[in-house]
Structure formats: C-alpha cells, structure tokens
N, C-alpha and C positions, 0 to 999 in steps of 0.2 A: 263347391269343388270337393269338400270332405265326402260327401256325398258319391261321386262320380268313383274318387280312391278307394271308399267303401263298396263298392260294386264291383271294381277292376280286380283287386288284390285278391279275393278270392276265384273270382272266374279263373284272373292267370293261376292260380296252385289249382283250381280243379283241370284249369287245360294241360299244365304243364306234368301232371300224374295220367291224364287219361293220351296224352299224345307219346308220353314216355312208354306206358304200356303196349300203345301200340305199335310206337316203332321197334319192338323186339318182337313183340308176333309178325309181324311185317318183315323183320329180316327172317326168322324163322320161317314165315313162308315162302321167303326166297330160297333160303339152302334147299326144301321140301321140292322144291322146284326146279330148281338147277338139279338136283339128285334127279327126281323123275323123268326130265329132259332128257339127263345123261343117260340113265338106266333105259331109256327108249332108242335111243339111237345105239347104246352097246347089242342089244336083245335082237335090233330089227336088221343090224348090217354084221355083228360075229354072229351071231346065231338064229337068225333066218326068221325069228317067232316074236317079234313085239305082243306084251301086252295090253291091251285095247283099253286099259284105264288111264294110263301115264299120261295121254296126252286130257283127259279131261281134270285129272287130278292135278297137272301142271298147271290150267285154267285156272282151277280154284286156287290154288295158292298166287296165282297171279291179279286174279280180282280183288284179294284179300289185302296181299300186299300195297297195291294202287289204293284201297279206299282207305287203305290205315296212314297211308305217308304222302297222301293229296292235302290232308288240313295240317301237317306239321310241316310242309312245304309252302305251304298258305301263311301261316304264321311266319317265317323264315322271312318274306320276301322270295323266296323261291321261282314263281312265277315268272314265267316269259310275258313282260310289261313294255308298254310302247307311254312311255312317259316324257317325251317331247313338250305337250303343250303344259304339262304340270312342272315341269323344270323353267321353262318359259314365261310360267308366271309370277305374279310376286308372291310370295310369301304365305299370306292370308288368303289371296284368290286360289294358291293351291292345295290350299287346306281344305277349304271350300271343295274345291275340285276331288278332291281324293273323300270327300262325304258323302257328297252326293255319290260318286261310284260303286264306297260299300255298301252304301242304301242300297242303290238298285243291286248290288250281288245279293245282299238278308233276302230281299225279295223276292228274285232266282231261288237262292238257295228253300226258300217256305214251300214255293211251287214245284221245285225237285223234289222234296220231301214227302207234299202231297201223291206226287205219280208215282216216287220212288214204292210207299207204302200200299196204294189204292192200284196202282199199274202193273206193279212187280210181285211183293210180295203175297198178297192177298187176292191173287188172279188164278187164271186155271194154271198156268208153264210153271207158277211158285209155287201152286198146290201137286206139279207135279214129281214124277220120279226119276233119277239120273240113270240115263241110261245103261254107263258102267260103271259107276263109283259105287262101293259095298261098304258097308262098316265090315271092321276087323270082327273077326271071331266068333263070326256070325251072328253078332248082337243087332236086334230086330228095334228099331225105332219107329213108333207112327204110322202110318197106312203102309209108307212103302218099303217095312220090313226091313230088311237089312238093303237094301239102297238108299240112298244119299236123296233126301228132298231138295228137288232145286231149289224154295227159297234157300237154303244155308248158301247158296253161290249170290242168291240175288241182295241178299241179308247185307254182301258188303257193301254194294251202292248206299243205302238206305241207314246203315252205322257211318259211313265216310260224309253222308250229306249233315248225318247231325254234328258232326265232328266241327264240320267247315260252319254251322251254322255257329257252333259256340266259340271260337276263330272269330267268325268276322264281328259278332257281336262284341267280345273283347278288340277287334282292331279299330270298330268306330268311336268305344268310347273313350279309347285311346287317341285317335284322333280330333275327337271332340274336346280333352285333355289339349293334346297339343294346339289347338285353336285359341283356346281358351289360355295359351301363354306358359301355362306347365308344364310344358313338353321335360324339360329336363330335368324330370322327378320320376320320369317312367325307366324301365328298364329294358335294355335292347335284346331282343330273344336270339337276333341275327348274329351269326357269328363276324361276320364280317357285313357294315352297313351297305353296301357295294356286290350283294353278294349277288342279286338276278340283273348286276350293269354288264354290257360288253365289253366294257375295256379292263 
C-alpha cells in the first residue's frame, strides 16, 4: 500500500501544477477569444470590413482552451457519466467496475496519443501553414515565416491527451487505493462529490 501512496502523492502535485497552469492559459485563451469573436462581429456589422484572421485565431484559442480544461474536468468528475449499473452494485463489484472502465480509457487514451502525434502533428496539414494567422511584428518562425504552423493548432489535442493520460493513470491507482479499503486516506479533488450528478 505504501508503495501505491508513494506513486500517487507525487503524480497528484505534479497533476495538480501542471492542470493549474493550464487552467489559466485556458481561460486566457477564452478572453483571447471572446475578444476576437467580439472584435469580428463589431468590424463586420459597424464597419463593413472583418478581418479574415479573427475567426481562425478564435479557433485557436478555442482548441487550446478545450485541451487544457478536458483533463482537469476529467479529474473533477466533470464528465457526463451514465453510472446506473455502478451505483446498482455493491460496493467491491463497483470498484471493480469503474477499474476496468479506466483501464480501457489508459488504452484509448495510448491509441489517441499515438494518431494524436503520428496523424496530426507529424503529417503533411501539421507540417503545414495557417492560412491567415501571422506572428506579430513580422517575426518569421520555421518554413512558414511569419504564418502560424498548423501543428501549433494541432499541438493542443496531442498536450490535452497526455494531460488525460496522467489523469487517468492517477485515477486508477486511486481507485486501486480505494479497492483495496483505503479509500479514506485519499484526498477529494472535486469540489463538490456530486458534482457530474443530475440532481
């Protein structure tokens, strides 16, 4: 068991710095976005001329934000969950039940990982260049000069799957914890236990 604590207690301080940092770039790329949204609709309805970036630079900040605050929604309980038959069961049989589940997510999430990296980022569309997005100031990055390489858009799937991967690996062995009858040595991340129930 000391064993298991020895492997948790760090993962949660390394999740609980790396899911904090992202939740503030993640709302940062919300304002970024809401601003661009809004500055597109003022441009294109008072004064007739949208600029042709806002709505792909609103994308980006919106891909960012979803992959930074999927694995700290993950960890929350956040999730829209159909947990009928795991409430349904006894006790040990739902521990069971919710093991096996994470399992097969680690494994999802290995196989995301793989296409995330080998499909997305490292393909011709990631190797290519955004159509309207510029760096400021004319500062010239990489092949495609001062335009925006699409990996940096695809970049977020492929940061958010490892996110979730180091998520569910802390949620199994926490689970495996609570199997194992120590469940109430662990510490609840949720603000409220109840927090992805309907009522």
């Amino acid at each position: 068991m000391s064993v298991l604590f020895g492997i948790l207690w760090p993962l949660e301080r390394l999740n609980t710095v790396l899911l904090g940092i992202g939740r503030v770039i993640a709302i940062l790329a919300m304002a970024i976005m809401v601003c661009l949204i809004l500055g597109q609709v003022f441009f294109r309805y008072v004064l007739n001329d949208a600029p042709n970036w806002t709505e792909e630079g609103a994308r980006f900040g919106m891909l960012w934000m979803t992959g930074l605050m999927a694995p700290l929604a993950y960890r929350m309980g956040g999730f829209v969950a159909i947990d009928m038959v795991e409430r349904a069961l006894p006790r040990v049989m739902s521990a069971v039940l919710s093991l096996i589940l994470l399992a097969l997510s680690l494994w999802v999430l290995f196989v995301f990982w793989d296409r995330g990296l080998n499909n997305h980022l490292d393909t011709l569309s990631g190797r290519g260049c955004s159509a309207t997005l510029r760096w400021p100031f004319g500062i010239e990055v990489g092949k495609c000069g001062e335009k925006f390489q699409n990996r940096f858009q695809y970049a977020s799937l492929w940061v958010s799957i490892n996110l979730l991967i180091l998520v569910n690996i802390e949620l199994v062995i926490r689970q495996i914890i609570t199997l194992l009858g120590q469940g109430d040595r662990l510490t609840n991340h949720a603000p409220d236990s109840e927090i992805a129930g309907s009522s």
